[in-house]
VOPAGU-2260 file (C-alpha; in pm, 1 decimal, decimal comma):
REM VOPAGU-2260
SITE   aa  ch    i         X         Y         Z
SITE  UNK   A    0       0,0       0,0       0,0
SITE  UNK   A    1      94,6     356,2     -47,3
SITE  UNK   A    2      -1,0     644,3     145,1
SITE  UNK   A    3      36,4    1037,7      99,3
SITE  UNK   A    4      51,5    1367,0     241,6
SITE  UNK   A    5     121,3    1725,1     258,5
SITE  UNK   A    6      76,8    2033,3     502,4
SITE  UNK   A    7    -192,8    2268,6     480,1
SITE  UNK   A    8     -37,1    2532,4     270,4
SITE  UNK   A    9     129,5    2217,3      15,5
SITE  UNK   A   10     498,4    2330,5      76,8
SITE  UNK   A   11     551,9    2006,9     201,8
SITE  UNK   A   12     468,6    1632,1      32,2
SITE  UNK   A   13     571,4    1285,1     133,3
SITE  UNK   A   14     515,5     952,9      56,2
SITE  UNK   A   15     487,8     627,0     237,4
SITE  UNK   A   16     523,1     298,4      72,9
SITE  UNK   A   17     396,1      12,0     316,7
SITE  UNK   A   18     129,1    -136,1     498,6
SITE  UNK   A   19      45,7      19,6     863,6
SITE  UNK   A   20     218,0    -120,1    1098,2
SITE  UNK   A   21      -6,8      36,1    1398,9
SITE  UNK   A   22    -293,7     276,2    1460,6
SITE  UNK   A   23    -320,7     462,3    1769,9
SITE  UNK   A   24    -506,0     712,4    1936,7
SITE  UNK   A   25    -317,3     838,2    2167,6
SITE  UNK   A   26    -387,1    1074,5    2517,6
SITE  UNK   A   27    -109,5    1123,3    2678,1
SITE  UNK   A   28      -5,5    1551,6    2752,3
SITE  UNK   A   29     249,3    1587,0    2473,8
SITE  UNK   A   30     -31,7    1475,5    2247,5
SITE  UNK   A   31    -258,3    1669,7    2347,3
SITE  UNK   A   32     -42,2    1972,7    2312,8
SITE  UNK   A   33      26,6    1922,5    1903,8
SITE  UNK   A   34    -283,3    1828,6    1883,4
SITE  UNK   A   35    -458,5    2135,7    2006,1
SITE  UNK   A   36    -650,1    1911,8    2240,0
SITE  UNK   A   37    -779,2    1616,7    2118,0
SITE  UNK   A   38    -631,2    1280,4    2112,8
SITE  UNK   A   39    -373,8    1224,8    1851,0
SITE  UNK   A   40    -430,2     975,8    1568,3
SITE  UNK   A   41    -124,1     852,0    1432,7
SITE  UNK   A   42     -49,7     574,4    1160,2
SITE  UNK   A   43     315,4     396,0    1186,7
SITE  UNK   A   44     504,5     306,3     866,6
SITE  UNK   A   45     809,6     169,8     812,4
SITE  UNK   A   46    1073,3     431,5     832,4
SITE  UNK   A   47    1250,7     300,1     516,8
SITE  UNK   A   48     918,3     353,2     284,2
SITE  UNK   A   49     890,3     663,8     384,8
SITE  UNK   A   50    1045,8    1051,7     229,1
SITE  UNK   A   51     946,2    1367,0     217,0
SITE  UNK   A   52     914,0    1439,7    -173,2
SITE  UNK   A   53     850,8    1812,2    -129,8
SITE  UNK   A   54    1006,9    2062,0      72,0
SITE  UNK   A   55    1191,4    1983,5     414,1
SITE  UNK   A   56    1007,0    2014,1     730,4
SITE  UNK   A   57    1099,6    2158,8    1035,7
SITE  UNK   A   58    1154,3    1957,2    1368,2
SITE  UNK   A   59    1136,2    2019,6    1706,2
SITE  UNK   A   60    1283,5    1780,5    1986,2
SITE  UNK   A   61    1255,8    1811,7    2357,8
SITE  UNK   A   62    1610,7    1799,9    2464,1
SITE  UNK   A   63    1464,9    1794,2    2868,3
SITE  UNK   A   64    1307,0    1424,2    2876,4
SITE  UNK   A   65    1489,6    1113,8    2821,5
SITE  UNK   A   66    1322,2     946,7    2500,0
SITE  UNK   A   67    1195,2    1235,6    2366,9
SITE  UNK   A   68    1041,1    1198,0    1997,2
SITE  UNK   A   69    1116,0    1424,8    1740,3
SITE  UNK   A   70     819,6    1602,4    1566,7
SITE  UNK   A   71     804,1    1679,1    1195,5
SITE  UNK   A   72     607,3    1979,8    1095,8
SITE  UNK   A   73     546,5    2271,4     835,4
SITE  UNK   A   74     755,8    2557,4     908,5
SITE  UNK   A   75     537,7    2785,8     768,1
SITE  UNK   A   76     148,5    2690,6     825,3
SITE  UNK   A   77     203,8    2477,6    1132,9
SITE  UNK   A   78      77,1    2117,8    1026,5
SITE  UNK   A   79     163,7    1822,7    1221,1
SITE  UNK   A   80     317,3    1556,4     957,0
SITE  UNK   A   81     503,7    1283,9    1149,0
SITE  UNK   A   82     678,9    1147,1    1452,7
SITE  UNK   A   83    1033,4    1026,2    1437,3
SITE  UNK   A   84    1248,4     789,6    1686,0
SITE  UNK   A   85     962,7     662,0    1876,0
SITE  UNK   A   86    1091,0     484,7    2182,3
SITE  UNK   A   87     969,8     139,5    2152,0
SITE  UNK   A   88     870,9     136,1    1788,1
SITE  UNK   A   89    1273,0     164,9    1617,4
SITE  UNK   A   90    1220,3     211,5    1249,9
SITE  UNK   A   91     890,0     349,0    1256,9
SITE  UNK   A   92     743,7     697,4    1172,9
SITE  UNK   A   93     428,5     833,4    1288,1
SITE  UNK   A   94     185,4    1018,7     997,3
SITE  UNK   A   95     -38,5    1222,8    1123,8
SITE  UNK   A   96    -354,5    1109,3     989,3
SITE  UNK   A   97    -482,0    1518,8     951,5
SITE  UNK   A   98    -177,1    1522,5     668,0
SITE  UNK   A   99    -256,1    1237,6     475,3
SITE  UNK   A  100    -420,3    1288,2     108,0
SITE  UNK   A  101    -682,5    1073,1     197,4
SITE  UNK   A  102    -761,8    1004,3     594,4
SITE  UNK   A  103   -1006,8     737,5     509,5
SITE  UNK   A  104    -683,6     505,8     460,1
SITE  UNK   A  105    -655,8     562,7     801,2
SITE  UNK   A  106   -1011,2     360,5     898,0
SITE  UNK   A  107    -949,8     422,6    1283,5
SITE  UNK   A  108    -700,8     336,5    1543,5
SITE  UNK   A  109    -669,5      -4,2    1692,1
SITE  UNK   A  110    -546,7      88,6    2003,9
SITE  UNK   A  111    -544,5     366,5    2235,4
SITE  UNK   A  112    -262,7     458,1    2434,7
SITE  UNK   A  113    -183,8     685,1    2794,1
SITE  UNK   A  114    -561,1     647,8    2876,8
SITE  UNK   A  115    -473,2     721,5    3225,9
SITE  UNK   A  116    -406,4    1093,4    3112,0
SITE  UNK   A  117    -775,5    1067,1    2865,8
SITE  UNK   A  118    -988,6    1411,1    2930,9
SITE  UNK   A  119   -1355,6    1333,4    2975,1
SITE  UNK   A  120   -1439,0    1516,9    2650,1
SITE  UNK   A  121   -1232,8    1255,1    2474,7
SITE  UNK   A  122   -1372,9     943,4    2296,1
SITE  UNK   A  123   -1285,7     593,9    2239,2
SITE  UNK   A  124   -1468,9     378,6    2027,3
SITE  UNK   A  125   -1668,0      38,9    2121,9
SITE  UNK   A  126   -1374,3    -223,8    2086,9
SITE  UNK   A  127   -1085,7     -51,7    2065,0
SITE  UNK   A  128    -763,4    -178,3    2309,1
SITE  UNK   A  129    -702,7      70,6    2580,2
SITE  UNK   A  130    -382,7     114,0    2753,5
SITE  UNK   A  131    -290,6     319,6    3068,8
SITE  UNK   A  132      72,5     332,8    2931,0
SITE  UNK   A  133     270,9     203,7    2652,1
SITE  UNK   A  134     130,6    -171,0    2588,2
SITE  UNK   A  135     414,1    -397,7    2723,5
């Protein structure tokens, strides 16, 4: 399978080449920060199907917390593309599924993750896996 995406403003364009390796949704704060609010919905890919084919992102890494994630994003309009380095998921990258061409490809998570830090206002579907933490 193939998935694509781009920023808001279309500076920015990348391509993944692969089948989803996970879907979350997850809650915990640093999520909720990018996100604006909400849960995040993420799709992982292999990191060796994927490129940027358009423009270079900017990133932004915590350099304060131990296994901090960096976070791929257009400089210029502000859209969430991907996560990079995610500790306990080598190889992977996170799309954010608000960037890809079509979000349907996305068909919802199949887990959600740092449920322990869920808002009320937040909603999980009937049947999806819920975690506290990181599944072990």
């Amino acid at each position: 399978m193939s998935f694509t995406g781009s920023c808001y403003c279309g500076k920015i364009k990348y391509r993944a080449e692969g089948d989803a390796v996970m879907k979350l949704q997850c809650h915990c704060r640093e999520c909720t920060y990018i996100t604006g609010g909400a849960a995040n919905l993420t799709m992982g890919v292999a990191e060796a199907g994927f490129e940027y084919t358009q423009g270079t992102p900017s990133s932004y890494k915590r350099d304060d917390i131990e296994g901090a994630v960096t976070r791929d994003f257009c400089g210029d309009c502000g859209t969430p593309l991907a996560t990079r380095l995610v500790p306990g998921a080598p190889g992977a990258v996170l799309l954010k599924i608000g960037s890809l061409d079509n979000p349907a490809d996305f068909a919802g998570p199949d887990v959600a993750i740092y449920t322990d830090e869920k808002h009320d206002f937040h909603v999980i579907a009937d049947g999806i896996a819920q975690f506290g933490k990181l599944p072990g």
